[in-house]
DSSP file (Angstrom, degrees, kcal/mol; ACC not computed):
  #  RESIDUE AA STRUCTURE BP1 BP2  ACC     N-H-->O    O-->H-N    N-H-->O    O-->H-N    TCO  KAPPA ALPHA  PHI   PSI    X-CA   Y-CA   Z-CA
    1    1 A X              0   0    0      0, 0.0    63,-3.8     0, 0.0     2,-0.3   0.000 360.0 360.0 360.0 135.2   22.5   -9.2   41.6
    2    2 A X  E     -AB  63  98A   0     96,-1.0    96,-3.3    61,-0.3     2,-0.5  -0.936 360.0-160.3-115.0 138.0   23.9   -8.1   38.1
    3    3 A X  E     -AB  62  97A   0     59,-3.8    59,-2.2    -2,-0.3     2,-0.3  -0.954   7.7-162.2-120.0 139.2   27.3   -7.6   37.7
    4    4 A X  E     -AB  61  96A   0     92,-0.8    92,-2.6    -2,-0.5     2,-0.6  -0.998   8.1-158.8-141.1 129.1   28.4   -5.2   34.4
    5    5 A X  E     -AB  60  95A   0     55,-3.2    55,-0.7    -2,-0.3     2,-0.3  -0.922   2.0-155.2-120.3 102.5   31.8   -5.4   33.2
    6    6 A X  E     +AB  59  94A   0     88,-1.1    88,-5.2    -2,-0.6     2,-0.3  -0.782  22.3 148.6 -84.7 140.6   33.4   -2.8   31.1
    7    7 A X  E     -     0   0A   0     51,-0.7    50,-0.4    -2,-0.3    51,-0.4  -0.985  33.4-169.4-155.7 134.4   36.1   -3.0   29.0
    8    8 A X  E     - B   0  91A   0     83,-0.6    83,-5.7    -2,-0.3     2,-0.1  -0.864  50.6 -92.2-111.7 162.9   38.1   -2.1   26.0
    9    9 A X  E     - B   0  90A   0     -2,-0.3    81,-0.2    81,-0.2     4,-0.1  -0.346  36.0-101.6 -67.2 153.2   41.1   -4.4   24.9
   10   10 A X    >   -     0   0    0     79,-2.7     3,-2.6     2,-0.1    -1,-0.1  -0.272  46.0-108.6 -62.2 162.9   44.5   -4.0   25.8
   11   11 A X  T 3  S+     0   0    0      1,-0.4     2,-1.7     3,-0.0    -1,-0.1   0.921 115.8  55.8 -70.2 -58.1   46.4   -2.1   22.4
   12   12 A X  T 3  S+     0   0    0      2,-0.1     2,-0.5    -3,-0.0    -1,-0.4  -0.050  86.8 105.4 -87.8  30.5   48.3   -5.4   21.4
   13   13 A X    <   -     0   0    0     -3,-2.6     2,-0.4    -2,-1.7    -4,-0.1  -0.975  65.0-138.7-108.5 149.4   45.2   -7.8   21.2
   14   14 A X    >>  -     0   0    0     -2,-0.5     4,-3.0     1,-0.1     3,-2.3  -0.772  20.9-138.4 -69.2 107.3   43.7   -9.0   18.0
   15   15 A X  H 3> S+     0   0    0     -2,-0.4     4,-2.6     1,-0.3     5,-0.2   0.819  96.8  62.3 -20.4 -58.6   39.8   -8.7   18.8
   16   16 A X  H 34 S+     0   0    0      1,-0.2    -1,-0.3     2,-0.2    -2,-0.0   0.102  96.2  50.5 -94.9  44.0   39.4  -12.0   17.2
   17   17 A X  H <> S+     0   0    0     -3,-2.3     4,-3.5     2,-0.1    -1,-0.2   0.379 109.5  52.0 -91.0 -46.8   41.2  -13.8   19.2
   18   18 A X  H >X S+     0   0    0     -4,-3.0     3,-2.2     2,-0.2     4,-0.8   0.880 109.0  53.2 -47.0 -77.9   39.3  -12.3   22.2
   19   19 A X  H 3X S+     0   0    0     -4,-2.6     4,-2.2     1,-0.3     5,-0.4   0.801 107.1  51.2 -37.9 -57.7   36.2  -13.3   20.6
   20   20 A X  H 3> S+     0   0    0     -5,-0.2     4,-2.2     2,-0.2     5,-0.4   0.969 114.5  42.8 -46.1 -53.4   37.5  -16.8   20.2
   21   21 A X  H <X S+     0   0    0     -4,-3.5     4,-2.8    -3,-2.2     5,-0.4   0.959 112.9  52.3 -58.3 -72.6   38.4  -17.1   23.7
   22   22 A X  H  <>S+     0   0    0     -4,-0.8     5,-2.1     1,-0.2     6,-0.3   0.819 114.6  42.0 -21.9 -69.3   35.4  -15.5   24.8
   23   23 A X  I  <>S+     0   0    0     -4,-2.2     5,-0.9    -5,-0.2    -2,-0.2   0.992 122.7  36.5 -47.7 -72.8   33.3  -17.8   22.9
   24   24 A X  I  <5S+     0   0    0     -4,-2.2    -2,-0.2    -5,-0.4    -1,-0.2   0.726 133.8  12.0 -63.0 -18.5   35.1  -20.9   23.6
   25   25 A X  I  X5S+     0   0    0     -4,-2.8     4,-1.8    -5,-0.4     5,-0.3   0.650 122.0  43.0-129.7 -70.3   36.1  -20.5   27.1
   26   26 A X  I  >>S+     0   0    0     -5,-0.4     4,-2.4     2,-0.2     5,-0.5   0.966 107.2  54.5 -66.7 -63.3   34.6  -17.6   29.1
   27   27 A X  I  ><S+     0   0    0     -5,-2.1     4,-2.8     1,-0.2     3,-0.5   0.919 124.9  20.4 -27.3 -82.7   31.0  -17.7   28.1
   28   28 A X  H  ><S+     0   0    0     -5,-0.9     4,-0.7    -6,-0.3    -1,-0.2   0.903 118.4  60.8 -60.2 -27.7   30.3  -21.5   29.1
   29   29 A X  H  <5S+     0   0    0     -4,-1.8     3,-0.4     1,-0.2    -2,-0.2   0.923 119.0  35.4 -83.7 -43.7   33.3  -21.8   31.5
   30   30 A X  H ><5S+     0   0    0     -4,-2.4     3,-0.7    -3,-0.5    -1,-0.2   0.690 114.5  56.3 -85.2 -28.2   31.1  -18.6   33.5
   31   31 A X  H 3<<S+     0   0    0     -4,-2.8    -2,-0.2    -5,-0.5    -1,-0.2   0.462  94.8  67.2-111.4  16.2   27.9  -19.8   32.7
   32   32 A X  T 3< S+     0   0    0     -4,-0.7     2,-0.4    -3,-0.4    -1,-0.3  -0.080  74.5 114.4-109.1  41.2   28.5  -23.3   34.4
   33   33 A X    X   -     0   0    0     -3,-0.7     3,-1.2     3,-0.1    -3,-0.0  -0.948  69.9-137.9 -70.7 120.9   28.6  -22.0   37.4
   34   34 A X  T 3  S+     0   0    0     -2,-0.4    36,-0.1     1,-0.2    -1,-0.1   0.703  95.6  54.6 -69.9 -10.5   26.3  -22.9   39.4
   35   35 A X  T 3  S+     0   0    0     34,-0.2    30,-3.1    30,-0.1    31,-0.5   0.624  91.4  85.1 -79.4 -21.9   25.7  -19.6   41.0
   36   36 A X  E <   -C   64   0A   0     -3,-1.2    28,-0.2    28,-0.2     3,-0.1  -0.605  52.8-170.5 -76.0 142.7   25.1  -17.9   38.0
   37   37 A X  E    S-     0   0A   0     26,-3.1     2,-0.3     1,-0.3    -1,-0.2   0.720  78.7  -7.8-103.2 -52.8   21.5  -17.7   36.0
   38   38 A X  E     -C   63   0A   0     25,-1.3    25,-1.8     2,-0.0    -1,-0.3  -0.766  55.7-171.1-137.4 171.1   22.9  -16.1   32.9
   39   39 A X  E     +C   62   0A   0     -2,-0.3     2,-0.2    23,-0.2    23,-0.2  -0.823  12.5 174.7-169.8 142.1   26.2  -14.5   31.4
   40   40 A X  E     -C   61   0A   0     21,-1.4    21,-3.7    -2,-0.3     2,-0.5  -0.963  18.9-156.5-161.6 146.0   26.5  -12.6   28.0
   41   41 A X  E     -C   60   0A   0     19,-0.3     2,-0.6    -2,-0.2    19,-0.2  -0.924  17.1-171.5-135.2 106.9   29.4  -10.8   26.5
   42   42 A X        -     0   0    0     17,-1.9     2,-0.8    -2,-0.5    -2,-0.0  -0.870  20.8-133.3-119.4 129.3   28.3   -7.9   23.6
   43   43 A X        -     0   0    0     -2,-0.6    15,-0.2    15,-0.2     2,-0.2  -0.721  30.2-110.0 -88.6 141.6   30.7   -6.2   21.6
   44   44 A X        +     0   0    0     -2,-0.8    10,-0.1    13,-0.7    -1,-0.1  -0.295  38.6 176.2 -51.6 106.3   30.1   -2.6   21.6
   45   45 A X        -     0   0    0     -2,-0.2     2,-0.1     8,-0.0    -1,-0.1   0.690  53.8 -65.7-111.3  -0.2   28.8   -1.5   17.9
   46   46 A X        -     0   0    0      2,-0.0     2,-0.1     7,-0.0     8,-0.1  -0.438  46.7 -83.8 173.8 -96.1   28.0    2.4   18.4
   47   47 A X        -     0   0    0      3,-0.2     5,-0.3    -2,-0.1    -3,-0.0  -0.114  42.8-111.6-131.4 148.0   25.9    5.1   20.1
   48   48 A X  S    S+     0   0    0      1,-0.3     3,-0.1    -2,-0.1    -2,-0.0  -0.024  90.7  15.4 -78.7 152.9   23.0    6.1   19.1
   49   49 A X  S    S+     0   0    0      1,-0.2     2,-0.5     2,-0.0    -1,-0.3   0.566 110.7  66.4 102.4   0.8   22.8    9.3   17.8
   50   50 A X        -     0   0    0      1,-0.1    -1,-0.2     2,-0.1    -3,-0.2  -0.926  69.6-133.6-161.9 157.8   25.9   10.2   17.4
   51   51 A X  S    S+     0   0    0     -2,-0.5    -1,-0.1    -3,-0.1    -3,-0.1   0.649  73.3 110.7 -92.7  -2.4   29.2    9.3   15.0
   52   52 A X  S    S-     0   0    0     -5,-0.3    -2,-0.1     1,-0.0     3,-0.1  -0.308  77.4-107.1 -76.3 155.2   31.8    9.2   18.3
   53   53 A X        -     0   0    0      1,-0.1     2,-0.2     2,-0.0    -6,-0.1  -0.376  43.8 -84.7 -66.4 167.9   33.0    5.5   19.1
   54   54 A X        -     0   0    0      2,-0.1    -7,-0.1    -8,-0.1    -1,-0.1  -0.447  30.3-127.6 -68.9 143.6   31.7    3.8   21.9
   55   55 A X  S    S+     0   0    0      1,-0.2     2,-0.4    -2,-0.2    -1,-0.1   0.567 100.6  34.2 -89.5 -10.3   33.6    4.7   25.4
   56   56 A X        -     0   0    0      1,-0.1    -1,-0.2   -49,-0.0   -48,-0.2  -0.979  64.2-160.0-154.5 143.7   33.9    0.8   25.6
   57   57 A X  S    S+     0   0    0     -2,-0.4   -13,-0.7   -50,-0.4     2,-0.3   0.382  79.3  32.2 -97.2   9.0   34.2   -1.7   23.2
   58   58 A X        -     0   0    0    -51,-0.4   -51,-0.7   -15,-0.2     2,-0.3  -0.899  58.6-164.8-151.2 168.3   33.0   -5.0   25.1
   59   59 A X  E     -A    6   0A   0     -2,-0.3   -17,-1.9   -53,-0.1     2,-0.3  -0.838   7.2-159.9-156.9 147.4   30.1   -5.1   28.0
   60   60 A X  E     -AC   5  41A   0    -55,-0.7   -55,-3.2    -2,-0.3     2,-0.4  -0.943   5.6-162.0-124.8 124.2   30.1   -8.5   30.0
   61   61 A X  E     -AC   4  40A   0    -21,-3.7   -21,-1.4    -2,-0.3     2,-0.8  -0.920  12.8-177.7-106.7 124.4   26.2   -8.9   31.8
   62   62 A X  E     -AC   3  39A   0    -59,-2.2   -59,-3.8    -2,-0.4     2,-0.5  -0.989  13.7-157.2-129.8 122.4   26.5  -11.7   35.0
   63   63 A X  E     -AC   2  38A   0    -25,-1.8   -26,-3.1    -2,-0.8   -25,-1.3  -0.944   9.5-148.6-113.3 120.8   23.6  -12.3   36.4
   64   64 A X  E     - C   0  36A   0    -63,-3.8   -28,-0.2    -2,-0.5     3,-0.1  -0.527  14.7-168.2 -93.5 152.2   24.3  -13.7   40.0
   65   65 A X  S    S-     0   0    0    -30,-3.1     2,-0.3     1,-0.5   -29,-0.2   0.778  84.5  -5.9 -66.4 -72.2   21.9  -16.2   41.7
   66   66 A X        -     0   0    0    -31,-0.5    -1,-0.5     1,-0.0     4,-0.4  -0.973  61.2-153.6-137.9 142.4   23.5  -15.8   45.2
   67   67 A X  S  > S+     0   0    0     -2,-0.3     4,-3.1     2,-0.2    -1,-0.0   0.571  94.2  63.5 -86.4 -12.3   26.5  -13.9   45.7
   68   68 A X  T  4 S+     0   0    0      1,-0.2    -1,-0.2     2,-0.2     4,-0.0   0.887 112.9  43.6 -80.7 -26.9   27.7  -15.8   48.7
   69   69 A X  T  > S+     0   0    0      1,-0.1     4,-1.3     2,-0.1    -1,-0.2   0.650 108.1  54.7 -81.5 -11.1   27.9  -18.6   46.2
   70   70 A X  H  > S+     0   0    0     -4,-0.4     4,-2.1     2,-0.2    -2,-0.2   0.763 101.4  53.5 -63.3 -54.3   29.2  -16.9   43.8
   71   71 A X  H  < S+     0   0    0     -4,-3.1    -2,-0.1     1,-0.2    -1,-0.1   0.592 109.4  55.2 -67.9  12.0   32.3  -15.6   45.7
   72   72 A X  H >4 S+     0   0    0      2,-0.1     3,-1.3    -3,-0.1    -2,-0.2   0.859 111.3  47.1 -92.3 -56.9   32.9  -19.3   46.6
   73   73 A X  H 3< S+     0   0    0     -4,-1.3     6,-0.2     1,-0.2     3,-0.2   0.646 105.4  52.5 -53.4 -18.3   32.8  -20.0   42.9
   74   74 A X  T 3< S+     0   0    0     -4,-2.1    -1,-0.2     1,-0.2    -2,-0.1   0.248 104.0  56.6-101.1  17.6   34.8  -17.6   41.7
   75   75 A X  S <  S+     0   0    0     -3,-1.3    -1,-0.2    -5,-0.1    -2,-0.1   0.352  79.5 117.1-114.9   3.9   37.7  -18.4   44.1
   76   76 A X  S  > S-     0   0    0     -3,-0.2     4,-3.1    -4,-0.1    -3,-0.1  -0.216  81.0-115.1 -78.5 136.0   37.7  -21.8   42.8
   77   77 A X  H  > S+     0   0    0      1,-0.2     4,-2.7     2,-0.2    -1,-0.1   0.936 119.4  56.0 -52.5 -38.2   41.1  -22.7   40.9
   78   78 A X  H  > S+     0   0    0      2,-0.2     4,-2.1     1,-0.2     5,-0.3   0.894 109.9  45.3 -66.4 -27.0   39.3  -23.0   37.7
   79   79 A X  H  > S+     0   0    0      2,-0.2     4,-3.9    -6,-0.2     5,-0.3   0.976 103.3  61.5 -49.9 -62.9   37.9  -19.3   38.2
   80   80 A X  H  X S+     0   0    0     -4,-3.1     4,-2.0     2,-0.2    -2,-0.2   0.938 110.2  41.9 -60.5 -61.8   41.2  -18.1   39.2
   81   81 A X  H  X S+     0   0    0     -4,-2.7     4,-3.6     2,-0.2    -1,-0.2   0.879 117.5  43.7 -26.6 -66.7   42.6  -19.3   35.3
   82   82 A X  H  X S+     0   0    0     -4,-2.1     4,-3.4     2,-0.2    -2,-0.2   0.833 111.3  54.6 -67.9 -45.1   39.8  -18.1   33.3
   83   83 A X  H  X S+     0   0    0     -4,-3.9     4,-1.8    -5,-0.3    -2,-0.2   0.849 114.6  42.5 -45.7 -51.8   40.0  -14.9   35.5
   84   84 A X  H  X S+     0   0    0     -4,-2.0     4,-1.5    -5,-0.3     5,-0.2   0.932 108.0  58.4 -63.6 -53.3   44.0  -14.5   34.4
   85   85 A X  H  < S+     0   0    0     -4,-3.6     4,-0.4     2,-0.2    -2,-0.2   0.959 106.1  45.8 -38.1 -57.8   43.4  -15.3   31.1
   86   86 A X  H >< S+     0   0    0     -4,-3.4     3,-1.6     1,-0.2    -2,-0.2   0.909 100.6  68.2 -53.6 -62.6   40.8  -12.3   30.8
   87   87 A X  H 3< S+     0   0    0     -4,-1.8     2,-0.6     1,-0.3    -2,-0.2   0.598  99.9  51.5 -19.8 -71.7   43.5  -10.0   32.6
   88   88 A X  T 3< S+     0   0    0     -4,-1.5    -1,-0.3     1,-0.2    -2,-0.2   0.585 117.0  43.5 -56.2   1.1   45.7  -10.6   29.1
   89   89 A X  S <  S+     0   0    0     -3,-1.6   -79,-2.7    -2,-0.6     2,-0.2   0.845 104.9  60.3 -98.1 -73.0   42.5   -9.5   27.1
   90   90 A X  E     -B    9   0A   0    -81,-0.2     2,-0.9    -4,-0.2    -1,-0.3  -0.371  68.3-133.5 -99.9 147.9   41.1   -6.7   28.7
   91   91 A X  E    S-B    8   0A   0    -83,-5.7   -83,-0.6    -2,-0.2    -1,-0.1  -0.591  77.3 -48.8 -72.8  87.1   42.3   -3.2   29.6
   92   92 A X  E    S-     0   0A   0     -2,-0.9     2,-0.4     1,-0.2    -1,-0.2   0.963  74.6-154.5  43.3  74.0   41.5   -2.3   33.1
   93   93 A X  E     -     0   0A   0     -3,-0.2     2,-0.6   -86,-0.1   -86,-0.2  -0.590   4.2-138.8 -81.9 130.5   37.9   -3.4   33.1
   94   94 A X  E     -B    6   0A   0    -88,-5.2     2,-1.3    -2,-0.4   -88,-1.1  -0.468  11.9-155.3 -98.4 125.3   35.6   -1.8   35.5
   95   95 A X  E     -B    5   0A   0     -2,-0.6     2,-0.4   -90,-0.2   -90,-0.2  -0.779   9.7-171.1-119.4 139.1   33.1   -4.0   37.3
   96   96 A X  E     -B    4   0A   0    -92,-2.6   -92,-0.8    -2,-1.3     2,-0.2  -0.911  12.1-149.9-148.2 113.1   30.0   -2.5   38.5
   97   97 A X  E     -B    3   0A   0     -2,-0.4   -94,-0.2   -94,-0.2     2,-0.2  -0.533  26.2-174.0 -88.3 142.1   27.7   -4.2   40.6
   98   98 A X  E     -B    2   0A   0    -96,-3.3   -96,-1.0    -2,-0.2     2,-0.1  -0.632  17.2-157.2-131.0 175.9   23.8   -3.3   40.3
   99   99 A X        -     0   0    0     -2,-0.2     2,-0.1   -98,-0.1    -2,-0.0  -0.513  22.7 -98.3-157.6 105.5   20.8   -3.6   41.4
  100  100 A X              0   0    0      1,-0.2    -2,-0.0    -2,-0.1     0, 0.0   0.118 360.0 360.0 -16.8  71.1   17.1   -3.2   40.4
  101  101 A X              0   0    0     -2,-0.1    -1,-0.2     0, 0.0     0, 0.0   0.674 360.0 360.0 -43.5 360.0   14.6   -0.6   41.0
């Protein structure tokens, strides 16, 4: 399972403060989980073709192992922190779960 999160910031954050956080805290703090293979965080730089901004400025890719372990982890106190913390970052961020053809 791959989970893809879009998001732009809420109006009052400084980007690089997300990006610190991100870096220091979300990345490894999500990708020591054990249920998770991989997690990567890209900030949005344009689309191609075209001058319009991007319709989101951040993309988060989680790649789940098992999801029944995963919702175990992610109810986990430390989860539940890191989880709040983003809420102050991001602006209604859509998560949308896939799956391969």
């Amino acid at each position: 399972m791959r989970i893809i999160v879009l998001f732009n910031l809420k109006p009052d954050v400084d980007p690089a403060t997300y990006e610190n956080w991100a870096r220091t805290t979300d990345i490894p703090g999500v990708n020591g989980l054990p249920s998770v293979s991989d997690f990567q965080v890209h900030r949005a730089t344009g689309v191609l073709g075209s001058d319009a901004p991007p319709p989101y400025a951040y993309f988060e890719v989680i790649d789940i192992a098992e999801m029944e372990a995963f919702g175990v982890d992610a109810s986990s106190e430390a989860v539940q922190k890191v989880a709040a913390e983003f809420q102050q970052f991001a602006d209604n961020p859509q998560f949308i779960l896939t799956e391969t053809l």
